[in-house]
C-alpha positions as semicolon CSV with decimal commas, in nm:
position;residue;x (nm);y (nm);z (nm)
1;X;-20,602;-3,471;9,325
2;X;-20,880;-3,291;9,144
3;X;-21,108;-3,058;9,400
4;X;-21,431;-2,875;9,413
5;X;-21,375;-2,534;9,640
6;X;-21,719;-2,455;9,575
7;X;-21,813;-2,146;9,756
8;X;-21,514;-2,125;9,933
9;X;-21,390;-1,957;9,583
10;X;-21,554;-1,667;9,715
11;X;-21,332;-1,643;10,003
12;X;-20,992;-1,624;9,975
13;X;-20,799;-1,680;10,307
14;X;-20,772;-1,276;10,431
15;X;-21,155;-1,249;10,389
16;X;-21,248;-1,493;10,676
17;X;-21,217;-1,380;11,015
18;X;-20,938;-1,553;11,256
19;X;-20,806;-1,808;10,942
20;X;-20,509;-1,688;10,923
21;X;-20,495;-1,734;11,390
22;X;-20,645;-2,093;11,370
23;X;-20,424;-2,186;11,064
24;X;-20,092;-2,089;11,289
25;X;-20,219;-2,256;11,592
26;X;-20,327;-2,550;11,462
27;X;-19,981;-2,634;11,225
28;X;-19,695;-2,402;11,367
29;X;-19,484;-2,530;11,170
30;X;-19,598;-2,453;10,868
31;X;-19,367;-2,147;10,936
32;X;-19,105;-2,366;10,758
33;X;-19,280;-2,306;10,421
34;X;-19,098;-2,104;10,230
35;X;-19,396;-2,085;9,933
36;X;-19,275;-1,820;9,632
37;X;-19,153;-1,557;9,894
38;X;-18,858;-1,800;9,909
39;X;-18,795;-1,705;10,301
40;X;-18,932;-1,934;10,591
41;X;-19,300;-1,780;10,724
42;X;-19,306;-1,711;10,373
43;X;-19,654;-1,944;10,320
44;X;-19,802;-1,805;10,603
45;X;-19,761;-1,432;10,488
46;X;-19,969;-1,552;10,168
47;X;-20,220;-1,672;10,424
48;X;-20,229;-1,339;10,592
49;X;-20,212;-1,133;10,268
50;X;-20,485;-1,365;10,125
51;X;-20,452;-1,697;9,896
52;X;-20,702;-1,960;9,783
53;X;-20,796;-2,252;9,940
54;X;-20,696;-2,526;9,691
55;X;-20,327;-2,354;9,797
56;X;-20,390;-2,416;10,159
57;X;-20,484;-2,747;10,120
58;X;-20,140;-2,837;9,922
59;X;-19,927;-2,713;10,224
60;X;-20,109;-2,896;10,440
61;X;-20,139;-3,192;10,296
62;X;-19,730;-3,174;10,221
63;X;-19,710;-3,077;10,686
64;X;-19,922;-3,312;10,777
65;X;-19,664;-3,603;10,610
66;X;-19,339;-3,417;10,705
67;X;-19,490;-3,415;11,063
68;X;-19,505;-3,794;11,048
69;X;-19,183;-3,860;10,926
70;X;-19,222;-3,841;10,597
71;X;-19,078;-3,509;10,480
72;X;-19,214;-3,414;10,137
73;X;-19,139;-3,044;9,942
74;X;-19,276;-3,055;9,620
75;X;-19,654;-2,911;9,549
76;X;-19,862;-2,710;9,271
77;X;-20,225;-2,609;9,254
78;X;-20,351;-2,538;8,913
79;X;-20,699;-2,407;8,776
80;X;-20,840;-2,660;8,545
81;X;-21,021;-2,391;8,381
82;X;-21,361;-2,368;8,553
83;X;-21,446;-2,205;8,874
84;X;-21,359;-2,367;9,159
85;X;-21,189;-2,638;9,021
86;X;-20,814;-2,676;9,110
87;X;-20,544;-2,952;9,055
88;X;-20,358;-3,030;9,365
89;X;-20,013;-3,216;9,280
90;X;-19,797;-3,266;9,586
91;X;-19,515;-3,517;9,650
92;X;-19,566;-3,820;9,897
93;X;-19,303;-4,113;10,001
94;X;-19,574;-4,324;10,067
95;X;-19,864;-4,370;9,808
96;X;-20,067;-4,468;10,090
97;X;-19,957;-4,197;10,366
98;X;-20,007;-3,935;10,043
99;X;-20,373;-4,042;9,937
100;X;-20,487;-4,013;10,330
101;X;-20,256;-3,654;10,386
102;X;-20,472;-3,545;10,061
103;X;-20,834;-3,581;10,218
104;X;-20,711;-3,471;10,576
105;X;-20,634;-3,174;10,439
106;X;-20,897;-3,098;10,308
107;X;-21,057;-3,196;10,604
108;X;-20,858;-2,965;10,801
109;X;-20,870;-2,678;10,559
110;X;-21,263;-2,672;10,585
111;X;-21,288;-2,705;11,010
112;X;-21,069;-2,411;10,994
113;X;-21,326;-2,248;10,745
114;X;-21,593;-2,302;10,972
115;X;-21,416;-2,232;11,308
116;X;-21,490;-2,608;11,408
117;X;-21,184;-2,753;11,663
118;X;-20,968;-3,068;11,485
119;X;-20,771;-3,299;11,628
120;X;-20,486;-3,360;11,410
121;X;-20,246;-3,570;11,620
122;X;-20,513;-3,839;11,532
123;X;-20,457;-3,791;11,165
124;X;-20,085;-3,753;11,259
125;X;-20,060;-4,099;11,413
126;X;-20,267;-4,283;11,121
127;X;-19,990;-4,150;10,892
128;X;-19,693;-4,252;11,133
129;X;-19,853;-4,636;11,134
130;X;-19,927;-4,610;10,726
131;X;-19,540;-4,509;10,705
132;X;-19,457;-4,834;10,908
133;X;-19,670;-5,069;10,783
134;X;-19,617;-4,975;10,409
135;X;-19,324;-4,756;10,397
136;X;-18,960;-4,798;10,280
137;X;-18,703;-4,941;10,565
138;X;-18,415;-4,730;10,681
139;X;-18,151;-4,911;10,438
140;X;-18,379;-4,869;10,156
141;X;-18,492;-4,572;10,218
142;X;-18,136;-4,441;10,189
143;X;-18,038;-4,627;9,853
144;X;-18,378;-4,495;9,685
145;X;-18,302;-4,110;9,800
146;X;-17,930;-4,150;9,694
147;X;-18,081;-4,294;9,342
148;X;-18,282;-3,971;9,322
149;X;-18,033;-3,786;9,385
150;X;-17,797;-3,882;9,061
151;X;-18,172;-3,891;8,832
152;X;-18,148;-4,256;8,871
153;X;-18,534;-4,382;8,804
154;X;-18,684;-4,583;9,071
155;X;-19,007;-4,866;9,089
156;X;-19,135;-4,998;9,374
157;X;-19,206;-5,355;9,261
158;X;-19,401;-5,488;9,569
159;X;-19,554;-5,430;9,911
160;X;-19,221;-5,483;10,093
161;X;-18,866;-5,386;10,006
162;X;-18,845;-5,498;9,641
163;X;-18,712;-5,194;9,415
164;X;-18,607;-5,177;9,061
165;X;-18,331;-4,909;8,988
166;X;-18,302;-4,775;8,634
167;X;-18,463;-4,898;8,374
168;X;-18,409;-5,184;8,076
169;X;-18,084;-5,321;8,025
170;X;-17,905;-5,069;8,270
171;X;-18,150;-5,198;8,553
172;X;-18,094;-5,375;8,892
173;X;-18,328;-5,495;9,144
174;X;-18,248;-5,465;9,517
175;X;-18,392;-5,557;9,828
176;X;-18,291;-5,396;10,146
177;X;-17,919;-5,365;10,100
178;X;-17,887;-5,703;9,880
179;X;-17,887;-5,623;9,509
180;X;-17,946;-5,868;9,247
181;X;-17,553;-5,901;9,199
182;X;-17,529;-6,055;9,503
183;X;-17,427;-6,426;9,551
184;X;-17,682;-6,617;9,692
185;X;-17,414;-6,871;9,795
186;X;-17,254;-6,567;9,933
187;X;-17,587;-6,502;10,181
188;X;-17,602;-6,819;10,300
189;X;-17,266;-6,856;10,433
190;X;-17,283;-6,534;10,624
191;X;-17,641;-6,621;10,761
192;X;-17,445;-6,913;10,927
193;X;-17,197;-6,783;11,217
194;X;-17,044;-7,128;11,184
195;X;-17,002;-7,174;10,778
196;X;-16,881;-6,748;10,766
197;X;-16,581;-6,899;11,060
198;X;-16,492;-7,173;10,832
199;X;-16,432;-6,942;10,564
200;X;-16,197;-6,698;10,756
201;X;-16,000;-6,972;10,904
202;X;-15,923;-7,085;10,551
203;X;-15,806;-6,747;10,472
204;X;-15,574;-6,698;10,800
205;X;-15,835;-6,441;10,918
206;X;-15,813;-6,481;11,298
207;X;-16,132;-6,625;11,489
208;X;-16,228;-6,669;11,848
209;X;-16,227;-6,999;11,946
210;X;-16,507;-7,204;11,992
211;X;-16,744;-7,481;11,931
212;X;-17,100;-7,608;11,763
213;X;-17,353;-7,747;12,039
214;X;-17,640;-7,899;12,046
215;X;-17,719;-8,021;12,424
216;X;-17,638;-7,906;12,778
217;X;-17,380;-8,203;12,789
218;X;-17,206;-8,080;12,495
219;X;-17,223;-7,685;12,644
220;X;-17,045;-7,844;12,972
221;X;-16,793;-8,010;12,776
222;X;-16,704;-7,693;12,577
223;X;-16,686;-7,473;12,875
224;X;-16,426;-7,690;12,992
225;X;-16,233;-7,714;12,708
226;X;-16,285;-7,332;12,623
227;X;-16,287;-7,209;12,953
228;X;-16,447;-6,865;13,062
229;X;-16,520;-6,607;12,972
230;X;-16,694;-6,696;12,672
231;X;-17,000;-6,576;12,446
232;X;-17,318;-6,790;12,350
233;X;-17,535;-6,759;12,059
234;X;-17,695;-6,897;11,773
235;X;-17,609;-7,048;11,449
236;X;-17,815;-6,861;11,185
237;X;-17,962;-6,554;11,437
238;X;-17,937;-6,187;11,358
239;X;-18,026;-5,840;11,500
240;X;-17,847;-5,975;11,795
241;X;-18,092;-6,180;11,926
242;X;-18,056;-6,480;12,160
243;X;-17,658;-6,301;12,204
244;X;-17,491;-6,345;12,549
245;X;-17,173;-6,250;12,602
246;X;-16,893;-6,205;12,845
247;X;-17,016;-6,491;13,051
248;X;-16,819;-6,606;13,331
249;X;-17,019;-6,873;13,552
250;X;-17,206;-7,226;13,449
251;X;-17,518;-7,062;13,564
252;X;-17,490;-6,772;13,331
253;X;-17,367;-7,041;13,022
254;X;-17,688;-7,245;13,055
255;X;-17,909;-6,917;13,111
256;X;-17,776;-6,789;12,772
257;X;-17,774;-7,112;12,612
258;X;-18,146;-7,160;12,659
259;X;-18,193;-6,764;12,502
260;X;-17,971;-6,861;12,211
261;X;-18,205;-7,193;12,171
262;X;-18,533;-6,977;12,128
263;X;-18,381;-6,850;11,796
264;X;-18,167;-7,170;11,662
265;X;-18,103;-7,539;11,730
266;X;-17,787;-7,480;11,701
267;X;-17,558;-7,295;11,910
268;X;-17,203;-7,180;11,927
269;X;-16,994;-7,136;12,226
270;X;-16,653;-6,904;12,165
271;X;-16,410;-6,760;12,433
272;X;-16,530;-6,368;12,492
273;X;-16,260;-6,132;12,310
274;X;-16,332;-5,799;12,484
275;X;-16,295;-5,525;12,142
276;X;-16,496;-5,236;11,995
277;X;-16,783;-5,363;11,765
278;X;-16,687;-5,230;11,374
279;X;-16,856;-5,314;11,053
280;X;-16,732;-5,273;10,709
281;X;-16,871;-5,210;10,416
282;X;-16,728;-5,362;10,111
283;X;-16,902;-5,236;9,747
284;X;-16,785;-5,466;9,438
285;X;-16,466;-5,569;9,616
286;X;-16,356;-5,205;9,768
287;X;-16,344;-5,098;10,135
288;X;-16,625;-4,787;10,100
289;X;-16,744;-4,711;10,475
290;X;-16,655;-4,820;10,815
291;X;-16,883;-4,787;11,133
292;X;-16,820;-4,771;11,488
293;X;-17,132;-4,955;11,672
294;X;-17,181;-4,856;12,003
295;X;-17,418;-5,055;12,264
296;X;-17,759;-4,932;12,404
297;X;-17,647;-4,707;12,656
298;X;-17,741;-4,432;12,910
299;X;-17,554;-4,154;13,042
300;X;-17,563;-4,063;13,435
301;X;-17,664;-3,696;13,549
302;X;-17,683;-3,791;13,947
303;X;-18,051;-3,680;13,888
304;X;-18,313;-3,924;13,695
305;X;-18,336;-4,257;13,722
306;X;-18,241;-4,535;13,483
307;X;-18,596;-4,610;13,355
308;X;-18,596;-4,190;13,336
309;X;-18,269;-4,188;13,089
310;X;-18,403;-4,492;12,917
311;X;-18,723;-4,306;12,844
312;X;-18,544;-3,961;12,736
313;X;-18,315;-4,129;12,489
314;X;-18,625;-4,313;12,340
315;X;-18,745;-3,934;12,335
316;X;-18,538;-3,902;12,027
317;X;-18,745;-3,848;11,717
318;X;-18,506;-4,033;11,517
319;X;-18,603;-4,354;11,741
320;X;-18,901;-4,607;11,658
321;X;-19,005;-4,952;11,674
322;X;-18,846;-5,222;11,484
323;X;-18,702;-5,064;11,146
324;X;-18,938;-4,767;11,132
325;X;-18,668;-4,536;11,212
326;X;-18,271;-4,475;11,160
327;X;-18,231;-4,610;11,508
328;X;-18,469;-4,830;11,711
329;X;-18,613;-4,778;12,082
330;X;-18,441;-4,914;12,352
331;X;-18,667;-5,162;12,547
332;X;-18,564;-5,335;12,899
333;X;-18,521;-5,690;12,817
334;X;-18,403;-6,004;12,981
335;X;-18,040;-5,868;12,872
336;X;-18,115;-5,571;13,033
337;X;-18,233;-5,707;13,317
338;X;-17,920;-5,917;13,366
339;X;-17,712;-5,654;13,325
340;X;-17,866;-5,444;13,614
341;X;-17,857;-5,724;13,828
342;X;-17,481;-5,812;13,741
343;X;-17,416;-5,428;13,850
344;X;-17,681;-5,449;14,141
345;X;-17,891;-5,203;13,994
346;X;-18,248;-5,149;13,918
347;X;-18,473;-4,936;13,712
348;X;-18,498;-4,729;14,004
349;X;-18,167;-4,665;14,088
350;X;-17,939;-4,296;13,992
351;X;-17,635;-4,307;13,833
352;X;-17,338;-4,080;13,938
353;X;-17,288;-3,771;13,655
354;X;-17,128;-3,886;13,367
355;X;-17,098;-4,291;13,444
356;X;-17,181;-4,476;13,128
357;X;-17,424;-4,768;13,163
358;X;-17,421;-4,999;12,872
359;X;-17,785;-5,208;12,865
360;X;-17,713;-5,460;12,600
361;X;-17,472;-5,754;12,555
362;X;-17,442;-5,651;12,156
363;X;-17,372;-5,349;11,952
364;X;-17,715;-5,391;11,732
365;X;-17,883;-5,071;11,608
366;X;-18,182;-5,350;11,644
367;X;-18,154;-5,307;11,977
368;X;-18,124;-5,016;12,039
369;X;-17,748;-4,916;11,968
370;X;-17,610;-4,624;11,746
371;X;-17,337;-4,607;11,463
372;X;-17,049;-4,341;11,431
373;X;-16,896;-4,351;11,097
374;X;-16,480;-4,392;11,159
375;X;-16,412;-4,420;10,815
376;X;-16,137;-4,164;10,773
377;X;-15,956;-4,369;11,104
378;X;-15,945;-4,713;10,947
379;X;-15,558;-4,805;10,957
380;X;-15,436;-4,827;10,587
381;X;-15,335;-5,239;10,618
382;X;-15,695;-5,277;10,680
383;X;-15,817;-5,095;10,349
384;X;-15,838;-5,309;10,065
């Protein structure tokens, strides 16, 4: 951006009283600015020892997105050869989020000028919902910084998830984590629980038992030909909604079959295998990564309560709503609520130190679950 300092060429940052105070105060942790003293505090010695304000205003425009979950590291400020007149070229991951961080901080810069209080958790929190409402997802977030990393160049081609990777004949288009090789055949059949079971059966990959339903009198029929326990859900859901599993009584069958009828029309019934949740990832026909999910759970400490641990583990910075984060905010539920009654809980109640409470039915980082990558563990006759 192109700014206009103005008077406040005249006064560099060490010639007005308390700057360098409010400055510190306001953003502590613009300590983590290394600027060309290469050392962390390193910005705020310039500050001290006196810089100009088109300077300021490029570190703070570059905190004020890092503080919102966008870190950014890149920034200049040039003269464009008249007085007062300064190009400010800092690095954003969200055009948006980057355009509004620019006049904040200028905003800032001058209320701390003129002494004059500013509440910047406000800006703060317009920048967290710009990031969600227009930024990059998790999964795409990842493949675009992993393309920067080996110079590959990157477009953003829409509003959403659509990005072009490299350019001319070399490029590819992705969306999310399908790329434009992938089979759209291939996507259909795994959005459909039932067609994906057909497939493994006809390569003597083992599946749970289980049948398509449609009705209450068809779920009766397949309980008693299937027999408990057994796990309900739909046809074509994902993110592990409308999921019940380990279900043991009529009552909890027709409970879950209504949930798994809120996402599909169609509904499978399979016995319950009791396993660890693992997904692999297969790149152009090779085995490249292999996670461990693990379900939204709490840990006891004989001290808070369970609405208490909930609320601490949704603490974690690296939790938000949705996909706005790597992992998403756990949120009591009907599952949830089931769960706690199965166990004659409540919200209210303590757990002994160290008991584990699991508060989902599935392993979803949707809903709240986390990943630990067992990769180097996979057993060799399951590499391919």
């Amino acid at each position: 951006m192109k700014v206009d300092l103005l008077d406040s060429e005249d006064y560099p940052t060490n010639k007005i009283d308390g700057f360098s105070e409010r400055i510190e105060a306001l953003m502590p942790s613009l300590h983590s600015h290394r600027c060309s003293e290469k050392k962390p505090g390193g910005f705020l010695e310039r500050i001290r020892r006196g810089t100009w304000m088109g300077h300021v205003v490029e570190h703070v425009a570059l905190e004020l997105q890092s503080l919102a979950g966008m870190p950014c590291g890149y920034g200049r400020t040039r003269s464009v050869g008249k007085r007062g007149v300064y190009h400010i070229v800092f690095s954003y991951q969200v055009e948006a989020a980057g355009i509004y961080a620019a006049k904040a901080a200028v905003r800032i810069v001058h209320a701390l000028e003129s002494d004059i209080p500013y509440d910047i958790d406000k800006d703060i929190k317009e920048l967290i919902k710009i990031n969600k409402t227009e930024g990059l997802g998790p999964s795409t977030r990842a493949i675009v910084l992993e393309a920067k990393k080996r110079n590959i160049p990157y477009k953003r081609l829409d509003s959403d998830s659509l990005i072009m990777l490299g350019q001319g004949a070399n490029q590819k288009v992705i969306r999310a984590t399908m790329a434009c090789t992938t089979s759209s055949i291939g996507v259909e059949i795994a959005s459909d629980k039932q067609d994906t079971k057909k497939l493994l059966a006809e390569g003597f990959i083992p599946i749970p038992e289980g049948k398509l339903v449609y009705t209450l009198e068809e779920l009766t029929e397949a309980i008693i030909e299937l027999d408990f326990p057994l796990v309900i859900k739909p046809v074509n859901g994902n993110h592990g909604r409308g999921i019940t599993t380990s279900i043991v009584t009529k009552e909890e069958a027709y409970v879950a079959f209504e949930r798994a009828k809120e996402i599909s029309e169609d509904v499978i019934v399979e016995r319950f295998i009791k396993g660890t949740d693992y997904r692999f990832l297969v790149i152009n026909y090779k085995l490249v990564a292999v996670a461990k999910r693990i379900p939204a759970m709490i840990k006891g400490d004989d001290q808070f309560t369970i609405e208490q641990l909930i609320d601490q583990t949704n603490n974690d910075p690296n939790r938000g709503d949705g996909h706005e984060k790597v992992l998403t905010t756990i949120k009591v539920d009907p599952v949830t609520n089931s769960i706690l009654v199965e166990k004659n809980l409540t919200l209210n109640s303590i757990l002994p130190f160290g008991e584990i409470l699991y508060l989902k039915d599935t392993a979803n980082i949707s809903t709240g679950g986390t990943a630990r990558d067992v990769t180097d563990i996979v057993h060799p006759d399951n590499i391919f």
